[in-house]
N, C-alpha and C positions, 0 to 999 in steps of 0.2 A: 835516148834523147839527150842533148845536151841541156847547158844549162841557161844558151841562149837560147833556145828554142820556147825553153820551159818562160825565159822571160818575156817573150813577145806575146805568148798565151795570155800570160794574168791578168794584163790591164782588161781584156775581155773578161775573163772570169768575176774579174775584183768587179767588175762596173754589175755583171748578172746578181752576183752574192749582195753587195751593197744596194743595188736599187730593191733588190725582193725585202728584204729586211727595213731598208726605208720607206717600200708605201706601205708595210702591211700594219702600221700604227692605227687603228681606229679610236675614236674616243669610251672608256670604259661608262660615263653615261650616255650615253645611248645605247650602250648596248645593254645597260641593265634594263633600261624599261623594254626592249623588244618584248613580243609574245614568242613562247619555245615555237623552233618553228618543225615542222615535218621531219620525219626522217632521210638522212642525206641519203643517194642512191650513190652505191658504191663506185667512183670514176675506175676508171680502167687504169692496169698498173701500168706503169713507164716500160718499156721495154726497148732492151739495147738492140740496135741495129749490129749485125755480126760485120766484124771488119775482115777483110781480105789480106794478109800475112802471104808474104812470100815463102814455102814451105822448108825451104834450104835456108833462108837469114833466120827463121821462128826459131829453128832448131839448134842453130850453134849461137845465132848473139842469144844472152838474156838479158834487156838493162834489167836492174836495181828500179823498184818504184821510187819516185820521187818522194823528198822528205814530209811533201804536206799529204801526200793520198790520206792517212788517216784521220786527218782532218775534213776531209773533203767527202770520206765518207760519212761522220759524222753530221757535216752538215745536209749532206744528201737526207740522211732520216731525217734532222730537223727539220728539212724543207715538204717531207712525205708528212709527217707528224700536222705542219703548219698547212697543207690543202688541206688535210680532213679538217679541221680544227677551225679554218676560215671558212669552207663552204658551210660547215654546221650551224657556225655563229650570224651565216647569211653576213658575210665582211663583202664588200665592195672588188676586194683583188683577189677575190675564191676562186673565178676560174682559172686565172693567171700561175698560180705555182704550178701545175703539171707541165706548162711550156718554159717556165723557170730552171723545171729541173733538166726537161729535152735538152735547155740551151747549154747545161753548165755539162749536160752529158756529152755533147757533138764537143766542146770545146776542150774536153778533156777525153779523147777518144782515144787514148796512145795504145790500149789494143783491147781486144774481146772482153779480157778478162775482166780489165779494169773497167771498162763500160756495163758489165754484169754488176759488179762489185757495188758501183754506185745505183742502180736503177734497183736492187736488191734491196739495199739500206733504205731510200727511198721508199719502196714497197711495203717495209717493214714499220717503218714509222707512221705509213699511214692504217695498217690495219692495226698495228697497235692500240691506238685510240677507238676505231671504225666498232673495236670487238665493244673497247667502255663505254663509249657515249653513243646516247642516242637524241638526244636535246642539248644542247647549247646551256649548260650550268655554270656558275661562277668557278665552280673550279677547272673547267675547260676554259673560262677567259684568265684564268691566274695560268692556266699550262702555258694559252697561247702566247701572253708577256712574256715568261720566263724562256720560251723557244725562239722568240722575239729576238731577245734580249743575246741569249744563248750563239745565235744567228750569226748577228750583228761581232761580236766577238770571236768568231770563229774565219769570218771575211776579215776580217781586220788583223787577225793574226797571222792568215796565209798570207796576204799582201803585204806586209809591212817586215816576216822573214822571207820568204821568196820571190814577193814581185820585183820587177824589176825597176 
């Protein structure tokens, strides 16, 4: 992939990473007085769609992943981490990160592996948590900030070295 290609990608991506990270802000009172609420029922894991590779280009080119993927997969579990973590706490944009992370996954399709790599991380952030909490505690809204927070710096640093 070149590196203009990779540039006309970001502004999609930056706009997915930054809008997820800026509506997921609730107010910390309100959410203290909630009552714990139910046990969250486990969403179904993200899973990559298999891309079609022509068998002769697969085999003799390989690019080089791009400089942000480890970033990108980072933010992927942050964003796996932040569903479980927002449906728990009964947040307003709970349902919305699973179609956050499909979106950042289609936009970052550049082949199987890499679309595995990231619905993985994702996967893993959320059962991470899924295994610890089962009620909505202060220290799951001190997680959810810091992965917030976490987030929010992670979009800002892909776009601002690689976007275009």
């Amino acid at each position: 992939m070149s590196a203009r290609g990779a540039r006309r990608r970001f502004p999609r991506l930056l706009a997915v990473c930054l809008l997820a990270a800026a509506s997921a802000h609730v107010s910390s009172a309100a959410r203290a007085q909630r009552a714990p609420l139910p046990p969250v029922r486990e969403a179904p894991p993200v899973e990559s769609a298999p891309v079609q590779e022509p068998e002769a280009e697969a085999e003799t080119i390989r690019t080089p992943p791009p400089g942000y993927e480890n970033n990108l997969v980072r933010l992927s579990e942050v964003m796996g981490a932040l569903s479980f973590l927002r449906a728990l706490c009964g947040a307003p944009d709970a349902p919305e990160w699973h179609g956050r992370m499909a979106a950042l996954i289609d936009s970052e399709s550049r082949d199987a592996e890499t679309r595995a790599r990231l619905a993985g991380a994702f996967n893993q952030g959320y059962r991470g948590f899924s295994v610890t909490y089962r009620i909505c505690t202060d220290a799951a809204q001190v997680s959810v900030a810091r992965y917030l927070a976490e987030g929010e710096r992670l979009s800002r640093a892909i776009a601002a070295r690689f976007g275009g």
